[in-house]
C-alpha positions in Angstrom: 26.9 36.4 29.9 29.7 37.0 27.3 26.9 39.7 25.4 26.1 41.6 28.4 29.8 42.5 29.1 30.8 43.7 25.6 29.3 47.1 24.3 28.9 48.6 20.5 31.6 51.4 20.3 29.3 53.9 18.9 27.0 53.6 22.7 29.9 55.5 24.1 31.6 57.1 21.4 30.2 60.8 21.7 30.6 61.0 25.3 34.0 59.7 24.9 34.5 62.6 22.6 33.1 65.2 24.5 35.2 64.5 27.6 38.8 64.4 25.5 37.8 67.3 24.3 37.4 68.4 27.6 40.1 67.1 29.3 42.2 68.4 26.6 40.7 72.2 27.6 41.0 71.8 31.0 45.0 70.4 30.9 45.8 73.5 27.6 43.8 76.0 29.0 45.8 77.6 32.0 49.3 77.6 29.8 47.6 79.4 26.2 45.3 81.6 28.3 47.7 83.9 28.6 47.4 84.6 25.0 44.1 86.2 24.6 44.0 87.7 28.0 42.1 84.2 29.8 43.8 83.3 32.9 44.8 82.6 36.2 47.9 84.2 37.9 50.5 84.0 37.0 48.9 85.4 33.8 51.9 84.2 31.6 51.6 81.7 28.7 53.8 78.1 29.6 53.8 78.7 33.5 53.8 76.0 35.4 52.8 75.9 39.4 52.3 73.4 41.8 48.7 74.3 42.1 48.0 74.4 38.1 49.7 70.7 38.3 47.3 69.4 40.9 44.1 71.7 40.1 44.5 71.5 36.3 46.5 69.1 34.9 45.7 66.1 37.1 42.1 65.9 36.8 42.7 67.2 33.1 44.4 64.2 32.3 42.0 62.4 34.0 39.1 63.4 31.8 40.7 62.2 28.6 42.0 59.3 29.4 38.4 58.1 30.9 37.1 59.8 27.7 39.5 58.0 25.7 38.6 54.7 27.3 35.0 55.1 26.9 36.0 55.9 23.2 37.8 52.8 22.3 36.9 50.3 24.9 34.6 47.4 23.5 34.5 46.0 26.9 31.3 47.2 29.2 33.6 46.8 32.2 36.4 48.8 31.1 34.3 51.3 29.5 32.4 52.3 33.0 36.1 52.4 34.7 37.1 55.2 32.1 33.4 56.9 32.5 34.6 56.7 36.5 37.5 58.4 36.1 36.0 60.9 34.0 33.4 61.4 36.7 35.8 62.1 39.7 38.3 64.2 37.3 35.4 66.7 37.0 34.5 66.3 40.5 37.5 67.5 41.2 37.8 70.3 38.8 34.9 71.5 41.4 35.9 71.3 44.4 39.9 70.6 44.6 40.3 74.5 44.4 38.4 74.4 48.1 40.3 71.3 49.1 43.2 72.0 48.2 43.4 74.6 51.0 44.0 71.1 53.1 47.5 70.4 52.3 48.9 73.4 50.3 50.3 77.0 52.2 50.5 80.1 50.4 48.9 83.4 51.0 46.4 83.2 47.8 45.0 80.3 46.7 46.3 77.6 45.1 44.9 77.9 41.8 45.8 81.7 41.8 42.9 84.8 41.2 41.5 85.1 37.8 42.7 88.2 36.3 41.1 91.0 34.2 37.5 92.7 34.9 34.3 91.4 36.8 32.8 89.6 34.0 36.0 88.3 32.5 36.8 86.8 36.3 33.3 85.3 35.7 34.3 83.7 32.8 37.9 82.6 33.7 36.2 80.4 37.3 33.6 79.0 34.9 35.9 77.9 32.1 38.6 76.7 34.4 37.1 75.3 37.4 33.6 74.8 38.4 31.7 75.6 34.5 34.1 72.7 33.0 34.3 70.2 36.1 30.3 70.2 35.9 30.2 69.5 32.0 32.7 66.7 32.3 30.6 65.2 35.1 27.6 65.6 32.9 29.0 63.6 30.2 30.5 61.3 32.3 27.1 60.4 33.7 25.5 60.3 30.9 27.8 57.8 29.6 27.6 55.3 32.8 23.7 55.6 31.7 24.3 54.6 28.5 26.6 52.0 29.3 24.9 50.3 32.1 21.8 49.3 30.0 22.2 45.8 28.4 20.4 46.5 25.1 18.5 43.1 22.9 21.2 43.6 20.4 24.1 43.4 23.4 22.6 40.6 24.8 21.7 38.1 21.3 25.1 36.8 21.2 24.6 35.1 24.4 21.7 34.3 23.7 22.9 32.5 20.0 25.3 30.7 21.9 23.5 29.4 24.4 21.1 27.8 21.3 23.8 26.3 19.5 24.3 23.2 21.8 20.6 22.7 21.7 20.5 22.9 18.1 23.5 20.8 17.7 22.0 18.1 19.3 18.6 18.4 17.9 21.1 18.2 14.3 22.7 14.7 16.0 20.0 13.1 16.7 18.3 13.7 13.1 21.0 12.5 11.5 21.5 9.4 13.6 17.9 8.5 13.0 18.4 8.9 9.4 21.4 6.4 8.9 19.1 3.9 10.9 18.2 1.0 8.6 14.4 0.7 7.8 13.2 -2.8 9.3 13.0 -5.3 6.1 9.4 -6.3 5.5 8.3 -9.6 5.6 8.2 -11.4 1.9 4.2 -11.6 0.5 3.1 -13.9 -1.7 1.5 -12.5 -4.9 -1.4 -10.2 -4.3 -4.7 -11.9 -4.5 -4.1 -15.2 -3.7 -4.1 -16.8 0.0 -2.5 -20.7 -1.1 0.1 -21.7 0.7 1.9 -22.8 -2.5 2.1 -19.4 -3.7 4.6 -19.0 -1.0 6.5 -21.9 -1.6 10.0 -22.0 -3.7 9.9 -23.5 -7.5 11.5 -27.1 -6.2 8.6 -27.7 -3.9 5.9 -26.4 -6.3 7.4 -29.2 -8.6 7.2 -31.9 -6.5 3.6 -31.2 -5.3 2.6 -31.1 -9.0 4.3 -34.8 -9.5 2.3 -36.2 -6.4 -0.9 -34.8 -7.5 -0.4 -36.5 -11.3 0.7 -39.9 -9.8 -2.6 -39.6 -7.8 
């Protein structure tokens, strides 16, 4: 049990990766657009709005600290939590543009209107919003997979210590037999010979010898 809930770090370290890398876009992107002509109105470099705080820089923060968790986390349990939050972060990079209509008044919308031509507006919703929420759910998925297959190599450390009280008391049990004393075998007589004398101590062999003389 203790194998199957802890995880090699390098089974979730490129996904983990990917999505700080990510998150870090997503949360950067909307305040150094501005510099090269990327961005959402307000089309000014370090502007902060409500909608940019709950559109951007929530879920942002979201993806790399699930990213970041995946990264480091040697715990299969903790891992999948941060692969989660990833998950729902670029879920709602997705769709919290359209939800956000819910709670928030204003004429425009929340996240403001992509500025510059046709294909630069193109550009802008895909790297802001829906292009990035669907590459951080990508990896995120793809590192639940990962991470909810128990490998052979995850799972041999439970496996070695569930063995180790067998073999411990195979060990025991060897060594008590050995310190067992062998059973003494019975005293023989010198090979060959089947008289009852041959058995018999010195003293007795003497007197035997003086009755048979004085005979």
């Amino acid at each position: 049990m203790a194998g199957t809930l802890r995880v090699r770090r390098s089974r979730g370290a490129l996904s983990g990766a990917l999505l700080v890398l990510l998150g870090a876009w997503g949360g950067l992107i909307p305040f150094i657009g501005p510099y090269f002509h990327y961005a959402y109105t307000p089309d000014s470099a370090w502007t902060y709005t409500s909608g940019r705080l709950w559109l951007e820089v929530l879920p942002a923060i979201g993806a790399l600290v699930g990213g970041m968790t995946v990264l480091v986390s040697r715990l299969r349990p903790m891992a999948m939590s941060g692969a989660w939050l990833a998950a729902v972060s670029g879920a709602w990079f997705v769709t919290g543009g359209t939800l956000a209509t819910l709670w928030m008044s204003g004429t425009g919308p929340a996240q403001g209107t992509p500025a510059g031509g046709a294909l630069t507006r193109a550009v802008e919703q895909i790297g802001f919003f829906t292009g990035l929420g669907a590459a951080v759910l990508f990896v995120a998925a793809a590192a639940l997979g990962r991470l909810s297959v128990v490998s052979v190599r995850d799972a041999r450390p439970g496996a070695h210590a569930k063995a180790v009280p067998v073999d411990a008391a195979k060990g025991t049990a060897g060594a008590g037999a050995a310190r067992q004393p062998a059973a003494a075998a019975p005293a023989a007589g010198p090979a060959g010979t089947g008289d009852p004398a041959d058995a018999a101590t010195p003293r007795a062999r003497d007197l035997m010898d003086a009755g048979a003389e004085a005979r």
